[in-house]
C-alpha positions as CSV (number, residue, x, y, z in Angstrom):
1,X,-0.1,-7.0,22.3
2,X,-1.3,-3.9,20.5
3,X,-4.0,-2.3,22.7
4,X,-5.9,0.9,20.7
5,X,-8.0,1.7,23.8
6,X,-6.4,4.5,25.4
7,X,-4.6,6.2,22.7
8,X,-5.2,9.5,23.3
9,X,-4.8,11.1,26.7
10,X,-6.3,14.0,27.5
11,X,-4.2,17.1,27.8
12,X,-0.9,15.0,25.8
13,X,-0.7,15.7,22.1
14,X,0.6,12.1,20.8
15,X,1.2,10.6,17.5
16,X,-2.0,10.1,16.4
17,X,-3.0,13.6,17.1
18,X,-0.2,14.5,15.0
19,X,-1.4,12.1,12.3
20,X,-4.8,13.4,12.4
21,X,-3.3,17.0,11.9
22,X,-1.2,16.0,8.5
23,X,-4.5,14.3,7.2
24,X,-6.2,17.1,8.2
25,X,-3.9,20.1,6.9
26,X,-3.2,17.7,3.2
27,X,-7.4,18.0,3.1
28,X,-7.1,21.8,3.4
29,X,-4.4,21.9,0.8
30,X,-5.9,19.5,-1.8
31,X,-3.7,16.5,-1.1
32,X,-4.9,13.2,-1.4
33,X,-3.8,9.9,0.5
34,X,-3.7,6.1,0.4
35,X,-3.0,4.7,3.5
36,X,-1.0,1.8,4.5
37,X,-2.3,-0.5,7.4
38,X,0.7,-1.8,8.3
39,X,4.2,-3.1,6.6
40,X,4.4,-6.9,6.3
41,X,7.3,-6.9,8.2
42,X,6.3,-7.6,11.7
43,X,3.3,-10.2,10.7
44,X,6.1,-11.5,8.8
45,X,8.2,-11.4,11.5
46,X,5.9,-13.0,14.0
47,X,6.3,-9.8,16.3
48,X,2.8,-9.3,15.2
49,X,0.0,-11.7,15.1
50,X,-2.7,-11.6,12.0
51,X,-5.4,-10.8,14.6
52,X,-3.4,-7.7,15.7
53,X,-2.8,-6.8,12.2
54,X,-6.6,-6.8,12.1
55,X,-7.3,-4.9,15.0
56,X,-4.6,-2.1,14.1
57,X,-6.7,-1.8,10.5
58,X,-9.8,-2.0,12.1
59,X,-8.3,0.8,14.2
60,X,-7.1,2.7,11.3
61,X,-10.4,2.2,9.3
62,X,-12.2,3.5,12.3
63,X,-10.3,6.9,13.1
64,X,-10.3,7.6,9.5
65,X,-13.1,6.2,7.3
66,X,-14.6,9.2,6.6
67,X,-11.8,11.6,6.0
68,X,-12.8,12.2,2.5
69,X,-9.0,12.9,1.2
70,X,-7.7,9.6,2.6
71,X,-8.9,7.7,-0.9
72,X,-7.6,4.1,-0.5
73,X,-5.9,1.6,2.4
74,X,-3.3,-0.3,1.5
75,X,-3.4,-3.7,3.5
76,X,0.1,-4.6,3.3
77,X,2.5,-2.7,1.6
78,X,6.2,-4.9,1.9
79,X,7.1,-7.9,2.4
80,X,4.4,-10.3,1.0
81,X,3.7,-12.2,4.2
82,X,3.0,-16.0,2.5
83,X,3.8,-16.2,-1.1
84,X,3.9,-19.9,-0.9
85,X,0.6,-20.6,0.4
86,X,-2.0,-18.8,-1.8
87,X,-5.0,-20.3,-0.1
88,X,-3.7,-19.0,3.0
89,X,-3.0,-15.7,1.6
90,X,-6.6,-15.0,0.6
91,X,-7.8,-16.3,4.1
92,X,-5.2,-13.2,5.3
93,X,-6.1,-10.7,2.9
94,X,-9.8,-11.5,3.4
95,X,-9.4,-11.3,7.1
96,X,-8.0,-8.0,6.9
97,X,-10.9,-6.1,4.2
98,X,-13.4,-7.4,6.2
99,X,-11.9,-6.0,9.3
100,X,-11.8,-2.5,7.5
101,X,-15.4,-3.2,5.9
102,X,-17.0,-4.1,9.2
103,X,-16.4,-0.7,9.8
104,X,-18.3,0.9,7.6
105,X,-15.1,2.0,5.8
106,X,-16.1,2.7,1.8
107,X,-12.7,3.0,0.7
108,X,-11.0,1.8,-2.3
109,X,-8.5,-1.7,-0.5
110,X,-5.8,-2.6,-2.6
111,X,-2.7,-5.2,-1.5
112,X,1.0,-4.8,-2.7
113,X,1.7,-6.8,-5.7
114,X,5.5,-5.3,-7.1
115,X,6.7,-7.0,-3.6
116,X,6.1,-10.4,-5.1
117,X,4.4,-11.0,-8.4
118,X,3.9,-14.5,-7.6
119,X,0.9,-13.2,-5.3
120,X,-0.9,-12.5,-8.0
121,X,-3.5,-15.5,-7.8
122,X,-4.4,-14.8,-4.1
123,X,-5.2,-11.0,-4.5
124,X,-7.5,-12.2,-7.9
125,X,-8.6,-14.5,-5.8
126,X,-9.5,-12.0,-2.5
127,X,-11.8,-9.1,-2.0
128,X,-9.7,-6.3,-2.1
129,X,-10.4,-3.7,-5.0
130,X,-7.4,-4.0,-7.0
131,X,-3.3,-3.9,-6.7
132,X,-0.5,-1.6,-6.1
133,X,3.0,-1.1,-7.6
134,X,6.5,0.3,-6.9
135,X,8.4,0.8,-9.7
136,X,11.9,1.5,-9.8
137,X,12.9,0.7,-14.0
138,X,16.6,0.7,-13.1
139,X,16.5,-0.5,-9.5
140,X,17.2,1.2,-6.1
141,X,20.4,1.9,-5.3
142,X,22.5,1.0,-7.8
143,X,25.2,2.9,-6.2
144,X,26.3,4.6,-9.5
145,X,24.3,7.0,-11.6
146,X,23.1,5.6,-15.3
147,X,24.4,8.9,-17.7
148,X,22.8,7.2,-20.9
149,X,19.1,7.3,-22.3
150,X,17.2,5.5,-20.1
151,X,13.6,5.5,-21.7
152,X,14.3,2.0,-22.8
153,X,14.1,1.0,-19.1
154,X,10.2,2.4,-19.3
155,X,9.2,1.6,-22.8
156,X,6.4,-0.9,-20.9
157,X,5.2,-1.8,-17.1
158,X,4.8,-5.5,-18.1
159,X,3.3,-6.3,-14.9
160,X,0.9,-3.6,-14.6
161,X,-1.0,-4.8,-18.3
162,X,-0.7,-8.5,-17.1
163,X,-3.9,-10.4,-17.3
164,X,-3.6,-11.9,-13.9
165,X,-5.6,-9.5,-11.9
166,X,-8.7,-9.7,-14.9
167,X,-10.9,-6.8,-13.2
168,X,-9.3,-5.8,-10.4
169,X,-7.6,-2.2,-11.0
170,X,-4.2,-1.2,-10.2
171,X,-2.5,1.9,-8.9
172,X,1.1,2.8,-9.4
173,X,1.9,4.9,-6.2
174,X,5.4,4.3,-6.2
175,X,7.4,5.4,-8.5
176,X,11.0,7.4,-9.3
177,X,13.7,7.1,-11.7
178,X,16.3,6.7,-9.4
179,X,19.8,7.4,-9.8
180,X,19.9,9.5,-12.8
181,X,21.0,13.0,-13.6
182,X,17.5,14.6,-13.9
183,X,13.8,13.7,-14.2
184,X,13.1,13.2,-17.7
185,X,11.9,9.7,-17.2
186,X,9.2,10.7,-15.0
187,X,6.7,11.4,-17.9
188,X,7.4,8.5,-19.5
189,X,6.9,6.3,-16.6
190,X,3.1,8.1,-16.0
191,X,1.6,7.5,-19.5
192,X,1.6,3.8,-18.8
């Protein structure tokens, strides 16, 4: 199992005292976060159990609630653990805000939605704040570069004006026009 009681050892600088200096040093210079708990992967998986998943957040919320540039946590960022069973996906993503709540944590809690739009339902449906996006118009990795106009490819973020998350907010903290010459699709992409 995952055991967060002796993470730091005197006299050793480890990982988290490395995290806890990039947090630290992004607050000095004006940068701003959003956390990720964990990646679905391992719950997924099954090398992780949901209760661990809610002991590494509640972990996570504790070390860091009150860092004031850390401005959201993101539950899950990829895969979508169980797209086929809504109900059961609410149950989850409740589980896991009210590990981070119980805290004290005041934070903004989103869950991935661009993963699997089909989740849509259960985060409506949950207590998190609101859903998060990748977007990548013309893919990852296409393994060629597109050389024509590609502002078609961002004329409208269809699933970020959807009425399926009806007041719940959404944050696009993902994004790139990948494999293209240059970055003029950039501004296009952030006036959605």
């Amino acid at each position: 199992g995952f055991n967060f009681a002796n993470i730091n050892r005197e006299g050793v600088y480890g990982y988290w005292d490395h995290m806890d200096y990039i947090i630290r040093t992004a607050a000095r210079k004006g940068i701003y976060i959003g956390m990720v708990c964990i990646w679905g992967g391992p719950v997924k998986a099954g090398k992780m159990s949901v209760k661990e998943a809610q002991a590494y957040g509640k972990f996570l919320s504790e070390r860091y609630k009150d860092e004031p540039n850390i401005i959201y946590v993101e539950i899950i960022n990829e895969p979508t653990q169980f797209p086929n069973d809504i109900p059961g996906m609410v149950k989850y993503i409740n589980r896991m805000c009210k590990a981070i709540k119980d805290t004290g944590c005041k934070k903004l809690i989103y869950y991935n939605l661009s993963q699997n739009f089909d989740v849509a339902p259960a985060i409506q449906k949950s207590m998190v704040d609101g859903a998060t996006y990748a977007w990548y118009p013309q893919a990852l990795n296409n393994g060629h570069r597109f050389m024509d106009n590609g502002l078609h490819f961002v004329d409208r973020y269809e699933p970020l004006v959807e009425d399926g998350l009806k007041g719940k907010s959404r944050l696009v903290y993902e994004f790139d026009a990948t494999d293209t010459e240059n970055g003029y699709l950039l501004p296009a992409m952030t006036r959605e």
